[in-house]
N, CA, C and O atoms as a MOPAC input file, in Angstrom:
PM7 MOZYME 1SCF
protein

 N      3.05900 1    19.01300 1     8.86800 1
 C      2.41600 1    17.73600 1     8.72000 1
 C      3.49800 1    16.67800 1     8.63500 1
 O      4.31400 1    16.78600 1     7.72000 1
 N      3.62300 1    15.39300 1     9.71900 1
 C      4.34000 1    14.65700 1     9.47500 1
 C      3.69600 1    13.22700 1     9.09900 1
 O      2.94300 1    12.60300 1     9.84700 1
 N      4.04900 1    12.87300 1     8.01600 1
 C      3.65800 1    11.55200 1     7.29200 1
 C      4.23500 1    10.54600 1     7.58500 1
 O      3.82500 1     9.50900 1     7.06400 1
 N      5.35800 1    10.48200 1     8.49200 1
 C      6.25600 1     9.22400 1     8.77500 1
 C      5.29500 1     8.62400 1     9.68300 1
 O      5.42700 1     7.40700 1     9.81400 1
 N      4.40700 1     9.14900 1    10.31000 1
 C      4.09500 1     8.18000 1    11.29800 1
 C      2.81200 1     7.19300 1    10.60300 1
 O      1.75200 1     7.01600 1    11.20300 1
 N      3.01700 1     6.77800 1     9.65700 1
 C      1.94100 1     5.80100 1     8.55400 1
 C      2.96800 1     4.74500 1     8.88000 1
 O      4.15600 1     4.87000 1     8.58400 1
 N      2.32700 1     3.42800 1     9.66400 1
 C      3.03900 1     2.63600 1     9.63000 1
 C      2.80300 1     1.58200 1     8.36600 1
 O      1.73700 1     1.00400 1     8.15400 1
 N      3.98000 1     1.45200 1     7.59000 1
 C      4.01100 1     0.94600 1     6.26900 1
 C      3.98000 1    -0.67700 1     6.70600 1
 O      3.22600 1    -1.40500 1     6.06000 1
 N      4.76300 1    -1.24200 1     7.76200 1
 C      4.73100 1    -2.72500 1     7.71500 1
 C      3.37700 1    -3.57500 1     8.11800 1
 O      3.24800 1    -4.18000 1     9.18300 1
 N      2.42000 1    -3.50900 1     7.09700 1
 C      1.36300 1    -4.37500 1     7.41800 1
 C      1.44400 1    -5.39400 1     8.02300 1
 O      0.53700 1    -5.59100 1     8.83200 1
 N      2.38800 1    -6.31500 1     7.91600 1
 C      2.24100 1    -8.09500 1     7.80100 1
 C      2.32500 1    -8.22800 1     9.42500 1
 O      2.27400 1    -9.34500 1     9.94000 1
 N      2.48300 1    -6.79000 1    10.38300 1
 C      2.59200 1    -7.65300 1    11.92900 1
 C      1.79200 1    -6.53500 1    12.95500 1
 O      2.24200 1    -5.87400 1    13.89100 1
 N      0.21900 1    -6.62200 1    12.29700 1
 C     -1.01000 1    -5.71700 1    12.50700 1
 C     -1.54000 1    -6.47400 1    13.77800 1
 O     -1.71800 1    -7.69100 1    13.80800 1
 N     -1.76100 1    -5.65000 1    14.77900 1
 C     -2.16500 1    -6.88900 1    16.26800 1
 C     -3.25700 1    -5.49100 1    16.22600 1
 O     -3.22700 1    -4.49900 1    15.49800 1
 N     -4.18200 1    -5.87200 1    17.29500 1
 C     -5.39700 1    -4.95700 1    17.75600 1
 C     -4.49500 1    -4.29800 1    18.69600 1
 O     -5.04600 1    -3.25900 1    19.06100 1
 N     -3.13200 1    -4.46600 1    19.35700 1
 C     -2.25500 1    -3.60700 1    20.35000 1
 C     -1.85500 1    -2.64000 1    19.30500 1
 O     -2.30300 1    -1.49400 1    19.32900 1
 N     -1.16200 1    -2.97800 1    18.52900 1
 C     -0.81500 1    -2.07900 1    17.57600 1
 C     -1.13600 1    -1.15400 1    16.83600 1
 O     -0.46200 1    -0.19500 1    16.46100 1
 N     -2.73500 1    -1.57600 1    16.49400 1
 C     -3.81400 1    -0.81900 1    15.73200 1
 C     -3.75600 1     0.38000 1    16.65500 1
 O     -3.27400 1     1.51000 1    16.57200 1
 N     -4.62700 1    -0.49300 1    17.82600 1
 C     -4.80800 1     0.58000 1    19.11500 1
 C     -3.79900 1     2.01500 1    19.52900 1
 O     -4.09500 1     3.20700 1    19.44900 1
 N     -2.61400 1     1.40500 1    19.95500 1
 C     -1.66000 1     2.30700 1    20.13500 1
 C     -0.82700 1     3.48800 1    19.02500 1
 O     -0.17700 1     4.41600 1    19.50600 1
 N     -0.92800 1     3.33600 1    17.85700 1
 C     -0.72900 1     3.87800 1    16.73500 1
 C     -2.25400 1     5.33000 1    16.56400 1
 O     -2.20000 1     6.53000 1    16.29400 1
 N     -3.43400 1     4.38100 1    16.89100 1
 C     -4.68400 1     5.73300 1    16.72000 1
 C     -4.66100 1     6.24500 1    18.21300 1
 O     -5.06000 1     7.40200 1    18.34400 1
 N     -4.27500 1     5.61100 1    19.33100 1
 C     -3.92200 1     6.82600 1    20.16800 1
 C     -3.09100 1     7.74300 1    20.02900 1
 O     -3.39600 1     8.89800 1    20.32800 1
 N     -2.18300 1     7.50200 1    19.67100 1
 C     -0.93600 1     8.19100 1    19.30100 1
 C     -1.32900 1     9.50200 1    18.29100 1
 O     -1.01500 1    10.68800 1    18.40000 1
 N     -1.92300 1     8.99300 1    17.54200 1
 C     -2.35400 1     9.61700 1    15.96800 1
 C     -3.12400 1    10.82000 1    16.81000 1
 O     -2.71900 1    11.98200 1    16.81600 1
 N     -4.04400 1    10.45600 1    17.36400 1
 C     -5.39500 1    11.17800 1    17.79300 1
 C     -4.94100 1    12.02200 1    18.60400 1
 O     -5.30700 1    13.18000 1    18.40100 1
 N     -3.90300 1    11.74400 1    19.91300 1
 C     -3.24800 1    13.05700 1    20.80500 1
 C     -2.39600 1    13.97100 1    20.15500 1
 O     -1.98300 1    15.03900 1    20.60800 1
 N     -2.12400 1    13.37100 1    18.85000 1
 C     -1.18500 1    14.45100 1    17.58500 1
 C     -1.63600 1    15.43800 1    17.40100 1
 O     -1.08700 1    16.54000 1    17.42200 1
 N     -3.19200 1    15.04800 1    17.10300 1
 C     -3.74400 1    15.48200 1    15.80900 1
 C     -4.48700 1    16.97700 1    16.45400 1
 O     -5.24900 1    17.24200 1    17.38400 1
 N     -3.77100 1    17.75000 1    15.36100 1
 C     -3.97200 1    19.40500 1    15.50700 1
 C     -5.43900 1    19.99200 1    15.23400 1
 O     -6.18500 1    19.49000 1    14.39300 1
 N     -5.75300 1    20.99200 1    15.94300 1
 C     -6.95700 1    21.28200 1    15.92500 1
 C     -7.74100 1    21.51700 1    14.50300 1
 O     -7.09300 1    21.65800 1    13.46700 1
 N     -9.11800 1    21.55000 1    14.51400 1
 C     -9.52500 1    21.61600 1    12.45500 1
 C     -9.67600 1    22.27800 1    11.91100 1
 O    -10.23100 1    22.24500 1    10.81300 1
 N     -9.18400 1    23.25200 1    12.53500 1
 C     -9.06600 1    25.04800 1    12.09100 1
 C     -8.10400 1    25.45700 1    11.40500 1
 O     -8.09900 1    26.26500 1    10.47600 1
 N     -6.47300 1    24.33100 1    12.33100 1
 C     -5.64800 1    24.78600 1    11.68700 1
 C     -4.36700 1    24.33700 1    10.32700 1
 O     -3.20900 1    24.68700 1    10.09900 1
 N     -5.42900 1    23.32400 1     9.62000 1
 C     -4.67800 1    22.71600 1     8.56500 1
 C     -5.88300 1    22.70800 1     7.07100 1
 O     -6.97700 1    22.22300 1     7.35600 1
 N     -5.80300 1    22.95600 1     6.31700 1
 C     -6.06700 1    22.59100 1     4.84800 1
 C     -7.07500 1    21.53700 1     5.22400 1
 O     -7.15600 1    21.15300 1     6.39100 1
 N     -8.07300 1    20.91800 1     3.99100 1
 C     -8.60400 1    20.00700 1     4.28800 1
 C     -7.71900 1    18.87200 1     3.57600 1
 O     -7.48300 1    17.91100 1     4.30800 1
 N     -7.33800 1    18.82900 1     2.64300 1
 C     -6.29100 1    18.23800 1     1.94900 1
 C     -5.37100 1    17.52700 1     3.12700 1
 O     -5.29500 1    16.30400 1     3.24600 1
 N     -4.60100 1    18.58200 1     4.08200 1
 C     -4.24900 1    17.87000 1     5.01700 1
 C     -4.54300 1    17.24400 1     6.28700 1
 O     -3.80600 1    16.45300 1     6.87600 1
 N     -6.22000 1    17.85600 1     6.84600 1
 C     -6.80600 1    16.65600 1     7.60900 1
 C     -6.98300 1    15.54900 1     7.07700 1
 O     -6.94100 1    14.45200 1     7.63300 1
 N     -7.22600 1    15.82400 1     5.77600 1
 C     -7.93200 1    14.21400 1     4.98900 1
 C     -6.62900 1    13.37500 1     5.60900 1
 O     -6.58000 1    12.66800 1     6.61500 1
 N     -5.43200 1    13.76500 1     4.48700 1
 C     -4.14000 1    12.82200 1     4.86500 1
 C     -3.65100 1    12.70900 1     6.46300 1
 O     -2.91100 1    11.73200 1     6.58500 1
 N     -3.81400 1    13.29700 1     7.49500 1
 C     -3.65900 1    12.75100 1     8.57400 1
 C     -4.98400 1    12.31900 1     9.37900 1
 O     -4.87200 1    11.85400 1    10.51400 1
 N     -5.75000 1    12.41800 1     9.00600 1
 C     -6.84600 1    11.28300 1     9.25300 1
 C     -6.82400 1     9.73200 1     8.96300 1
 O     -6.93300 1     8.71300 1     9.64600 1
 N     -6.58900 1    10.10000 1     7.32900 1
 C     -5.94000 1     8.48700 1     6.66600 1
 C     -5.28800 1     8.31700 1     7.68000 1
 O     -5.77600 1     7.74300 1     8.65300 1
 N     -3.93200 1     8.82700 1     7.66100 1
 C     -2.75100 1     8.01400 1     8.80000 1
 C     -3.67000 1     7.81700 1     9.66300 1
 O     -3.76900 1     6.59000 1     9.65900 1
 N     -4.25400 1     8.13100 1    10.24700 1
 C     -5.11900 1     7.97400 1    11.75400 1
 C     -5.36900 1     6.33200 1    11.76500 1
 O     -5.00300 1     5.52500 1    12.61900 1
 N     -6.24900 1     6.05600 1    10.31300 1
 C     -6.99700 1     5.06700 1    10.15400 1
 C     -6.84600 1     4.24300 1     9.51400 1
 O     -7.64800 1     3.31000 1     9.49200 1
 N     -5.34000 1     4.29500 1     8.45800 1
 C     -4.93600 1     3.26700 1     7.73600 1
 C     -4.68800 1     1.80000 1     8.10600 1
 O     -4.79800 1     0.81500 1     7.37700 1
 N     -4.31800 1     1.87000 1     9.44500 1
 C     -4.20600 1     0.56100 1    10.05200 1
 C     -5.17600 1    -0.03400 1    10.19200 1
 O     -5.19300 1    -1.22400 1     9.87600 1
 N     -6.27900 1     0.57900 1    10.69900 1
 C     -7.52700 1    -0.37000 1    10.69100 1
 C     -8.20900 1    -0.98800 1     8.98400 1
 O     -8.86400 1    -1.98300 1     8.67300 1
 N     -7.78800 1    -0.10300 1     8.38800 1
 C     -8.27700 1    -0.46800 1     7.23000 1
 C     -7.52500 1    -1.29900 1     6.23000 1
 O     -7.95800 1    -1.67800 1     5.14200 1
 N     -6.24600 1    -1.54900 1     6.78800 1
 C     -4.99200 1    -2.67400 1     6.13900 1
 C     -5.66800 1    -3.61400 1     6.66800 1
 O     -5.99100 1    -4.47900 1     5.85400 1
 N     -6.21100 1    -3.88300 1     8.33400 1
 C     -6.68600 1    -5.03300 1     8.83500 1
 C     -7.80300 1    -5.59600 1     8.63000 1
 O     -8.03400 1    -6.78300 1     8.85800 1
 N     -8.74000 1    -4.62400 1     8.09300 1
 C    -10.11900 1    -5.30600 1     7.17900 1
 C     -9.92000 1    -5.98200 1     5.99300 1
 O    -10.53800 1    -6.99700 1     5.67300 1
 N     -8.88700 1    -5.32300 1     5.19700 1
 C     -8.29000 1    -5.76100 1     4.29500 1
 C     -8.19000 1    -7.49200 1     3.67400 1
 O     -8.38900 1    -8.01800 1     2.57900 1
 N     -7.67400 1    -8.09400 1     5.35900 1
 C     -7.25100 1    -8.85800 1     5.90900 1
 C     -8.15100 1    -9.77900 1     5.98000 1
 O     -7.84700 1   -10.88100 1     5.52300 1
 N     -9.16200 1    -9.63400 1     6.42100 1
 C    -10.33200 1   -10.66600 1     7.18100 1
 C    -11.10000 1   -11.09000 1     6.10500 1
 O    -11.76100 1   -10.31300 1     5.41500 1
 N    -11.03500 1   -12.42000 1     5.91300 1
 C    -11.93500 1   -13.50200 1     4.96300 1
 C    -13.07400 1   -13.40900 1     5.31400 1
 O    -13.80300 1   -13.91100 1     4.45900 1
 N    -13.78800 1   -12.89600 1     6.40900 1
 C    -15.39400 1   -12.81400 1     6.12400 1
 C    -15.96800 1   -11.34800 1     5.47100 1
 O    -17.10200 1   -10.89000 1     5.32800 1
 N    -15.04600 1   -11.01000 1     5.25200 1
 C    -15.00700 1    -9.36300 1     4.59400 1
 C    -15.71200 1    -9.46800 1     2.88600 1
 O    -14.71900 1    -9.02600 1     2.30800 1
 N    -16.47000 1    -9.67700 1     2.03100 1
 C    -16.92600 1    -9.90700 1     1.17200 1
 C    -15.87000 1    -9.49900 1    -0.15900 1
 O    -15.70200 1    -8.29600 1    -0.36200 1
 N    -15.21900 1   -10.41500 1    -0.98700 1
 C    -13.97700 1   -10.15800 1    -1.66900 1
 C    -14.11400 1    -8.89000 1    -2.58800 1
 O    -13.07800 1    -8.50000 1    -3.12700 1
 N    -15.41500 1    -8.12400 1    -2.85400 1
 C    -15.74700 1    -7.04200 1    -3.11600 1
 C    -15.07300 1    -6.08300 1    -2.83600 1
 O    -14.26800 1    -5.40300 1    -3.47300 1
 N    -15.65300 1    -6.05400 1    -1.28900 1
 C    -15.29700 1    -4.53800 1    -0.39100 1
 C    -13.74600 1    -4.53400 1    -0.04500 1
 O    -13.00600 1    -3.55800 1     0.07300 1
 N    -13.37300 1    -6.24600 1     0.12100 1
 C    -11.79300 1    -6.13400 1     0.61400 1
 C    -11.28300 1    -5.43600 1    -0.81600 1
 O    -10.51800 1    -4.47600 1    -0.90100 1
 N    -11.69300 1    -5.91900 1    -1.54400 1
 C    -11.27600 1    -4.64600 1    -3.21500 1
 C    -11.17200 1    -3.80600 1    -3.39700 1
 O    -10.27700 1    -3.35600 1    -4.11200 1
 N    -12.16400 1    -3.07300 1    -2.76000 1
 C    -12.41400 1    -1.84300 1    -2.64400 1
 C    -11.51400 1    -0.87900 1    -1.68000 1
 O    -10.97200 1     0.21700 1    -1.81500 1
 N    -11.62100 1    -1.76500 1    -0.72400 1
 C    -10.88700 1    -1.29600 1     0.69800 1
 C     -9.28700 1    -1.11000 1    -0.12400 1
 O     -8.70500 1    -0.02500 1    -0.09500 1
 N     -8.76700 1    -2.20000 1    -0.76200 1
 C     -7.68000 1    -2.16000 1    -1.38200 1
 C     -6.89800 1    -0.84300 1    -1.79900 1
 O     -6.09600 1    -0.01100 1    -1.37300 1
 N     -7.86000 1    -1.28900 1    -3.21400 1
 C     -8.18800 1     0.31800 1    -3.76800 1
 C     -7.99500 1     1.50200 1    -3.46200 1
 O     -7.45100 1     2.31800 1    -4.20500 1
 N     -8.47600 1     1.76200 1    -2.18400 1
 C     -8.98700 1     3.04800 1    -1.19000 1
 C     -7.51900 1     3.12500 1    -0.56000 1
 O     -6.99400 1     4.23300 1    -0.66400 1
 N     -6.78100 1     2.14400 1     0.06800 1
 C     -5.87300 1     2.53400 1     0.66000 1
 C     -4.43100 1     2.68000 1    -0.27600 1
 O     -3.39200 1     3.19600 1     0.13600 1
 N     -4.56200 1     2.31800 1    -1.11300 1
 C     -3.59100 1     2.08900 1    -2.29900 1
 C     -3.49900 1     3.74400 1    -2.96100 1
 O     -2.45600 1     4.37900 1    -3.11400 1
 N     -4.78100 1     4.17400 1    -3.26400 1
 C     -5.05000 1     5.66500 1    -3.81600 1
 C     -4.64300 1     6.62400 1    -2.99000 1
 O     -3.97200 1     7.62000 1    -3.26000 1
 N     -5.23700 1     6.15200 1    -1.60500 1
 C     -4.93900 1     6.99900 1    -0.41000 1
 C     -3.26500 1     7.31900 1    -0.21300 1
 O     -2.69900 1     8.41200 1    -0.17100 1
 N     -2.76900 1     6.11100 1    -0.12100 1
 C     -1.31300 1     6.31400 1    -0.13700 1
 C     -0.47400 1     6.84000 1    -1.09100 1
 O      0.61200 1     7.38300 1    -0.88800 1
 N     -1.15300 1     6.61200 1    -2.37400 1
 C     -0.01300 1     7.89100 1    -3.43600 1
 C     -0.72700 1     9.56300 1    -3.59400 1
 O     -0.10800 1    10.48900 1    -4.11700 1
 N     -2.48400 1     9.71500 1    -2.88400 1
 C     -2.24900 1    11.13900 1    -2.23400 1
 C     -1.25300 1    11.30300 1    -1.35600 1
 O     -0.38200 1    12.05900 1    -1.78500 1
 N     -1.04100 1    10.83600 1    -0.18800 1
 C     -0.77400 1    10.73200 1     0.59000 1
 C      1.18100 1    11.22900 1     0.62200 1
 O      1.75900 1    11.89900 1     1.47800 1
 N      1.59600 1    10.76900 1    -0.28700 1
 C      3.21400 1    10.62000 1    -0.95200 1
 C      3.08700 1    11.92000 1    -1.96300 1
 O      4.21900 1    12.37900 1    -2.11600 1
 N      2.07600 1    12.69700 1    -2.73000 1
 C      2.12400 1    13.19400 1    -3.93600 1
 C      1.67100 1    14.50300 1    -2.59900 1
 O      2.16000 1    15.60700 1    -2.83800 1
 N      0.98600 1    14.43000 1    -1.56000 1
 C      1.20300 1    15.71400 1    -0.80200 1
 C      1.74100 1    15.85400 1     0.09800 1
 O      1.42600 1    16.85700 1     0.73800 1
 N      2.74000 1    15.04500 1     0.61900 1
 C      3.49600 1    14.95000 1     1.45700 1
 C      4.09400 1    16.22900 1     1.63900 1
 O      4.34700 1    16.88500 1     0.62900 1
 N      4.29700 1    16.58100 1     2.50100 1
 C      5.22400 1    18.28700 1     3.32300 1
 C      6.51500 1    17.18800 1     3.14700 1
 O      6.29500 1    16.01300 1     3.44200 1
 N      7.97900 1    17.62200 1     2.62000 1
 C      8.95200 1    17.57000 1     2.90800 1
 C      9.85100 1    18.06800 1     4.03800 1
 O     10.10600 1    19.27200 1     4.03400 1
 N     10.28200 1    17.42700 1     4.84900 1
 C     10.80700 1    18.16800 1     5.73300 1
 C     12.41500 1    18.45300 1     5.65500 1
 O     13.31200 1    17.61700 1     5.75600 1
 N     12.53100 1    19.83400 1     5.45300 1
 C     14.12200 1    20.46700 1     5.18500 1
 C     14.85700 1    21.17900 1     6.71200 1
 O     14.77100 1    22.08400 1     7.54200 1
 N     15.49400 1    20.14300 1     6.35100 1
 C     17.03200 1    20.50100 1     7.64800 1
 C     17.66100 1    21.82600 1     6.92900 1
 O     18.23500 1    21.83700 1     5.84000 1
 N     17.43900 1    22.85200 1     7.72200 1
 C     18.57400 1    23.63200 1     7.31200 1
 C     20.17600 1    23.12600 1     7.16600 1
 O     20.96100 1    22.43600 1     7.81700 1
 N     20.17700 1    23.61800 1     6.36500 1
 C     22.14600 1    23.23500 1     6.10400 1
 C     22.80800 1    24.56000 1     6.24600 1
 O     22.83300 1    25.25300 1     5.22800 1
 N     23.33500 1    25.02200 1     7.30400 1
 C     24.19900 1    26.33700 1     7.63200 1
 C     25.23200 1    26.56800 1     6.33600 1
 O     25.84500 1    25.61400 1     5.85700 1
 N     25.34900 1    27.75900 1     5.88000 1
 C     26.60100 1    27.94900 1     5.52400 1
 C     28.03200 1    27.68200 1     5.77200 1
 O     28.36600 1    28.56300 1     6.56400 1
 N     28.86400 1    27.07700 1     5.56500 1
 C     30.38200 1    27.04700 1     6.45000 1
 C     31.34800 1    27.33900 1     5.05100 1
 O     31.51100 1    26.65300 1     4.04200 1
 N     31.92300 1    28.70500 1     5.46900 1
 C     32.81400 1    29.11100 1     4.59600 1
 C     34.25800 1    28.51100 1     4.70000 1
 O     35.16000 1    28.59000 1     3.86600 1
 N     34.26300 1    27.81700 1     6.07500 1
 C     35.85200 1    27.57200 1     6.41400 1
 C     36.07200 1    25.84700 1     5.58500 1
 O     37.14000 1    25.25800 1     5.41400 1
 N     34.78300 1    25.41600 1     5.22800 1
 C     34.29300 1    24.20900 1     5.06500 1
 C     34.98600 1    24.22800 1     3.48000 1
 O     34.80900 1    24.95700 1     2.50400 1
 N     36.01900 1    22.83100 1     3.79800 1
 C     36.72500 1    22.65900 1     2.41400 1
 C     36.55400 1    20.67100 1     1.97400 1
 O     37.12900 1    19.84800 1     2.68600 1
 N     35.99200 1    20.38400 1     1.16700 1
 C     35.65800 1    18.88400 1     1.03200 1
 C     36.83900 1    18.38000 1     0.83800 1
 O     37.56400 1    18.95700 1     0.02700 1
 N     37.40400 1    17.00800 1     1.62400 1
 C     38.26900 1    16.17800 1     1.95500 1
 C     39.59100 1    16.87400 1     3.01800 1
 O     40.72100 1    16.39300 1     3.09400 1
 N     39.14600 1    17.98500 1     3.70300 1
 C     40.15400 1    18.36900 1     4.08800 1
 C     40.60500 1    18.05200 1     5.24800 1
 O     41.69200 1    18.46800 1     5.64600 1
 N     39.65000 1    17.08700 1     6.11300 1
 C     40.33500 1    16.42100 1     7.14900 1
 C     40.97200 1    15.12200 1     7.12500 1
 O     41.35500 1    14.50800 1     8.12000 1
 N     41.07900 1    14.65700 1     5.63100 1
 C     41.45300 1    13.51800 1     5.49900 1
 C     42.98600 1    13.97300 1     5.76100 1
 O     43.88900 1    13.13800 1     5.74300 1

């Protein structure tokens, strides 16, 4: 599961952007057989967070639901961080490997 692709910079949300981000998301996105629901939920969110930063957004949105919406994506995002898959680079062994020794 990769979580980087949540684009964090709200403030420069276009309907190109929205758009191209849930295509992107959607040709990713692995069949529903083969992940946890825990982790469809969270890459679904990613799927849809953008649209829902941009409702966020809109003054005819009733200051309620934009609250709510708030809320929702705010919660969503520290699931989101609190189940995050870490991704580990192997680090090879190197025995010949001595610190500062090419200085």
């Amino acid at each position: 599961m990769n979580m980087t692709t949540i684009p964090q910079n709200d403030t420069h949300l276009t309907f190109a952007t929205i758009d191209s981000h849930v295509r992107a998301q959607a040709a990713m996105a692995p069949p529903q057989t083969k992940q946890s629901a825990v982790d469809r939920l969270i890459a679904r969110y990613g799927m849809i967070r953008p649209i829902l930063v941009a409702l966020e957004a809109i003054p005819l949105i009733p200051p309620a639901w934009r609250a709510g919406l708030v809320a929702f994506t705010t919660t969503a995002d520290e699931v989101t961080l609190a189940y995050q898959t870490p991704v580990l680079i192997p680090n090879p062994v190197n025995p010949d490997f001595k610190a500062g020794k090419d200085q």
